[in-house]
C-alpha positions in Angstrom: 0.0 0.0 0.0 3.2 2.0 1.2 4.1 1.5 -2.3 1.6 2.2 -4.7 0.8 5.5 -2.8 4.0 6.7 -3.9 4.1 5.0 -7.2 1.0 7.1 -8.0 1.8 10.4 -7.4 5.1 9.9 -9.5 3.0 8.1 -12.4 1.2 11.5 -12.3 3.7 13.8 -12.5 5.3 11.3 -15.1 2.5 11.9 -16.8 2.0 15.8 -16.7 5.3 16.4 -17.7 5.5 14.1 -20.8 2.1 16.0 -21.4 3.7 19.3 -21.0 6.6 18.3 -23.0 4.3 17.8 -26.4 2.3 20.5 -28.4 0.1 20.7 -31.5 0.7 22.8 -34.4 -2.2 24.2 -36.0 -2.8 24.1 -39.7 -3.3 27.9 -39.5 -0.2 29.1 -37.4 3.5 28.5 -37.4 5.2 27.7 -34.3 8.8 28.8 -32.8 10.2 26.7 -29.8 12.4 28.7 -27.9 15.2 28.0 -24.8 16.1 30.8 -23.0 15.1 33.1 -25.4 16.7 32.2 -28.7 15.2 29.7 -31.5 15.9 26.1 -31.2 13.2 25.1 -33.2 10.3 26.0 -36.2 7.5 24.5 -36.8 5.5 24.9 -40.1 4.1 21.5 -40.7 1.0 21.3 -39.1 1.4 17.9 -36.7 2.3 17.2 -32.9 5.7 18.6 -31.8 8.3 17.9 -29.0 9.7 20.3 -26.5 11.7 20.1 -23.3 9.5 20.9 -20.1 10.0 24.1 -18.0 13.5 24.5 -20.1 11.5 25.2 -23.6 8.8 27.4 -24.3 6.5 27.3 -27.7 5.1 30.8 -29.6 2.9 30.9 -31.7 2.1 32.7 -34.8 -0.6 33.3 -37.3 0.2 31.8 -40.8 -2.5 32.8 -43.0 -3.0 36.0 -44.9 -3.4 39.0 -42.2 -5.2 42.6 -42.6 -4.2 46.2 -41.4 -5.8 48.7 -42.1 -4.1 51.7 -41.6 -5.6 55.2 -40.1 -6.5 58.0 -42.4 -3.5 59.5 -43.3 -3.6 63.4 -45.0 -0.8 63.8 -48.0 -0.1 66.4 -50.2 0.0 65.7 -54.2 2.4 67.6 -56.4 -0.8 70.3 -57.1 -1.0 71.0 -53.0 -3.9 70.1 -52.8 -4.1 68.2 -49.7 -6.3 64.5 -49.5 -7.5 62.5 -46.8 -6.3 58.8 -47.7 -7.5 55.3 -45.9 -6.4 52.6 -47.1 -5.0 48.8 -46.1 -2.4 46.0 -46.6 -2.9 42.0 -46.6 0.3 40.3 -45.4 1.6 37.5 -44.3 4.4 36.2 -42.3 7.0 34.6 -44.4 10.2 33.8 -42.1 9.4 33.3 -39.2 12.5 33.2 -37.7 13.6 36.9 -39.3 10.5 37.8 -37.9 11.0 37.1 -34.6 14.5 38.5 -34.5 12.6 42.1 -36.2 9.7 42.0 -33.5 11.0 40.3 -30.7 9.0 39.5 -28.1 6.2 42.1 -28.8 5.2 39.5 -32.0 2.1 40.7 -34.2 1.2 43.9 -32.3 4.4 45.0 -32.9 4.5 43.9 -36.6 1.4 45.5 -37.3 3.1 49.2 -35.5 6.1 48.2 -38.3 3.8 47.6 -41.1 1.9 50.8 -40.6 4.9 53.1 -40.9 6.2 51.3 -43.7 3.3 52.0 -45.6 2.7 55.6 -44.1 5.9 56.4 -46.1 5.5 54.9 -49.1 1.7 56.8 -49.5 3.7 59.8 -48.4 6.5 59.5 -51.0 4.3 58.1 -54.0 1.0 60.0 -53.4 3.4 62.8 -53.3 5.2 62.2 -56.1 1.7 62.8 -58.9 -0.8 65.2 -58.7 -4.4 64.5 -56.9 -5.8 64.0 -60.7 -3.5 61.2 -60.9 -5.0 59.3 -57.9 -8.5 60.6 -58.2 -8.4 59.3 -61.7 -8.1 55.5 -63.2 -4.1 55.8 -62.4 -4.7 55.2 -59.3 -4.4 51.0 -59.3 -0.8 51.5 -60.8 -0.4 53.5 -58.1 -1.2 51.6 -55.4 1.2 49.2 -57.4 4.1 51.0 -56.3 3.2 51.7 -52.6 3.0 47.6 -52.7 6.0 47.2 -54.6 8.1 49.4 -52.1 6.3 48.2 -49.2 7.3 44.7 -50.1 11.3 46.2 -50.5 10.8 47.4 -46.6 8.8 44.6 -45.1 11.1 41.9 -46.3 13.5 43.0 -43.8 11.0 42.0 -41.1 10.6 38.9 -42.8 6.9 39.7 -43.8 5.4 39.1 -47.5 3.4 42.2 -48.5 0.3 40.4 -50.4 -1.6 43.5 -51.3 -1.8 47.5 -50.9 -5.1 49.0 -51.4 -6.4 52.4 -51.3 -9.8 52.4 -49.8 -11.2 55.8 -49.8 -9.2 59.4 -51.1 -11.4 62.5 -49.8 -10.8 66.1 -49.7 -10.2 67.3 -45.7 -13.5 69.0 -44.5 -12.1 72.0 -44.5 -10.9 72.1 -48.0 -14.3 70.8 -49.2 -15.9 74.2 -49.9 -13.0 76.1 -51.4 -12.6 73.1 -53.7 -16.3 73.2 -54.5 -16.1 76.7 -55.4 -12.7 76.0 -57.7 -14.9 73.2 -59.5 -17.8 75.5 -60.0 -15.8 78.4 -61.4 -14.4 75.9 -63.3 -17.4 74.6 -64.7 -18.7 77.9 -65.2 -15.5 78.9 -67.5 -16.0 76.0 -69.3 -19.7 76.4 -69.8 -18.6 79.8 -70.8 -16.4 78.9 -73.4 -18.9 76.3 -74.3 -21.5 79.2 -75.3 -18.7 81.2 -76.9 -17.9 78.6 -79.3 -21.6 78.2 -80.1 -22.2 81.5 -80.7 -19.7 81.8 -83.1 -20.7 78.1 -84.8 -24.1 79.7 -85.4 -22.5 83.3 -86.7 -20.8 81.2 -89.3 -23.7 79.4 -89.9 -26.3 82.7 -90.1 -23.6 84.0 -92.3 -23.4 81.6 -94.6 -27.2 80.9 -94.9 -27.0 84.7 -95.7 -25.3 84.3 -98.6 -27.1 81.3 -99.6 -29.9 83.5 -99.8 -28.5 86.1 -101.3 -26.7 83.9 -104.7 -30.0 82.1 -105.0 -31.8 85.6 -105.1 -29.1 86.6 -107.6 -29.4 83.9 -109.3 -33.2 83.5 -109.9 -33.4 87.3 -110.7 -30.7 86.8 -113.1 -32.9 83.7 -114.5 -35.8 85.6 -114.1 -34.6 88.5 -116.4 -32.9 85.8 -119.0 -36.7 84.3 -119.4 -38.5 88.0 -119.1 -36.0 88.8 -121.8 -36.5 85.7 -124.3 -40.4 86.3 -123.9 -40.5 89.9 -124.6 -38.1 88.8 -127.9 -40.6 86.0 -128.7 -43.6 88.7 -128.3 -41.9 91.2 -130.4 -40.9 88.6 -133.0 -44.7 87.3 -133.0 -46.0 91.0 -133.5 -43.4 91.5 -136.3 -44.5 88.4 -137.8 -47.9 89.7 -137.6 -47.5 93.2 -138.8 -45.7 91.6 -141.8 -48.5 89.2 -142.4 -51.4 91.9 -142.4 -50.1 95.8 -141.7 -53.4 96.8 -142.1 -55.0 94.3 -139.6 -52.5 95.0 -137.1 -53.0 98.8 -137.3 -56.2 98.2 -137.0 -55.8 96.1 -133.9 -53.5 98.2 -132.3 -56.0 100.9 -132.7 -58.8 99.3 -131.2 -57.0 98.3 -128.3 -55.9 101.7 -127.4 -59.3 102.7 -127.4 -60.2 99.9 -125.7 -58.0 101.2 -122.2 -58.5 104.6 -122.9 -62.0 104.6 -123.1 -62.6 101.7 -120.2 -65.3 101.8 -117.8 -63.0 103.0 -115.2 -61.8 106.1 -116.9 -62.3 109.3 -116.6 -64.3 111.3 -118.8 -62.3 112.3 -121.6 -62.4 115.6 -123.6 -60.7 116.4 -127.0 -61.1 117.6 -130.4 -62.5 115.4 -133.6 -59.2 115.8 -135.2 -56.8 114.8 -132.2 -54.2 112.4 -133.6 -55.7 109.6 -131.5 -58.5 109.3 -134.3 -56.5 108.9 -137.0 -56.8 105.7 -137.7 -61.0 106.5 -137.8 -60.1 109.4 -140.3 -58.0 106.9 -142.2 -59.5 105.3 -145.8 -59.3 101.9 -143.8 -61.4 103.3 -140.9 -64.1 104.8 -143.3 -64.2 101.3 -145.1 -64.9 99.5 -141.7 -67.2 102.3 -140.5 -69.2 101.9 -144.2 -69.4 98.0 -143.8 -70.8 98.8 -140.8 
């Protein structure tokens, strides 16, 4: 009985330290062992691992793909005009060993302090480097390519893998917001200016030449005009010389009646003058006493 009551307290504590002397590493971390401080051991296999009790300690670390977003940061583009930008990294921790050795024993918090100035400078330096057009505009995703691409340059040295750089948001600061407002109306208004300017002067030159439109197609129907007034009034002289030819007598005679015709119309005045006024000639002619007679 002695026996077995000290048998089983020594099975126990046996037990507890082979216990405390094995660990499991998680498909989703990586694992450093550690005596005294300094690395003995890594572990990125996910499995069970082996450590010496109360001598060795185990850390652990994430291993999959972390996020940081960073706080709103204000920069100043090459046209001064300053922007409020947010934006975040993915990383992930790629030597672990480095790593520790860059962070010590303050681990992710501390990473995530390191990550955040890295990629406070590199905004600073590229945002700075183009005007706020440039990372307003469509520009902005090769931008965000070079903040990764020298954020990847600084973070190696903590033996961190930059995955991805991202600008989230890019706002004017409050206080800017109305003076910027005003520069984008004024703007707007210049161009709308110009805008009308160019109009009016598209429909002057428009006006003007439907002017002279108007004006050759006048000129040139009158000229038409007078060309066909012209050839009638030769075609009605050459019909009354045709006719005169044909009959003298008969056209005097016609001629004659149809002066007396308007001159003595129902709308004329009374007229007054003597039997032998020259416009009775042709009645005091032999032809006008034969055509009275046969009357």
């Amino acid at each position: 009985m002695r026996k077995s009551a000290f048998l089983i307290p020594v099975i126990v504590v046996a037990a507890a330290i082979a216990l405390s002397s094995l660990f499991i590493v998680d498909e989703r971390e990586k694992v450093l062992v550690l005596q005294f401080g300094r690395v003995v051991d890594i572990k990125e296999v996910p499995g069970l691992g082996v450590k010496i009790p109360l001598i060795q300690e185990v850390v652990r670390y994430d291993d999959r793909i972390l996020s940081r977003d960073v706080e709103p940061l204000e920069v100043t583009p090459l046209d001064d005009r300053r922007l409020v930008v947010d934006a975040f990294a993915r990383y992930r921790i790629a030597d672990l060993n480095q790593f520790r050795q860059a962070v010590g024993t303050g681990g992710e918090g501390a990473a995530e302090r390191r990550i955040d100035g890295i990629l406070r400078n590199e905004l600073r330096e590229v945002l700075g480097s183009v005007s706020s057009n440039d990372i307003l505009s469509s520009d902005r995703a090769a931008l965000m390519l070079r903040i990764r691409n020298g954020a990847i340059a600084e973070a190696r040295a903590l033996g961190i893998e930059v995955v991805d750089v991202r600008l989230k948001r890019t706002d004017l600061p409050t206080e800017n917001l109305d003076a910027t407002f005003q520069r984008m109306r004024a703007e707007r208004e210049r161009e709308a200016t110009d805008e009308r300017a160019r109009g009016n002067e598209a429909a002057q030159r428009v006006r003007a030449q439907a002017d002279r439109t108007v004006v050759e197609l006048t000129s040139d129907a009158e000229r038409q005009a007078e060309i066909i007034r012209g050839e009638a009034d030769a075609r009605r002289n050459a019909i009354f010389a045709d006719a005169f030819g044909a009959d003298p007598e008969f056209f005097e005679f016609y001629r004659s009646l149809t002066a007396y015709d308007r001159a003595l119309g129902a709308n004329n005045s009374t007229m007054v003058m003597s039997p032998d006024s020259e416009f009775f000639n042709y009645l005091k002619s032999d032809q006008g006493a034969r055509g009275l007679a046969a009357e």
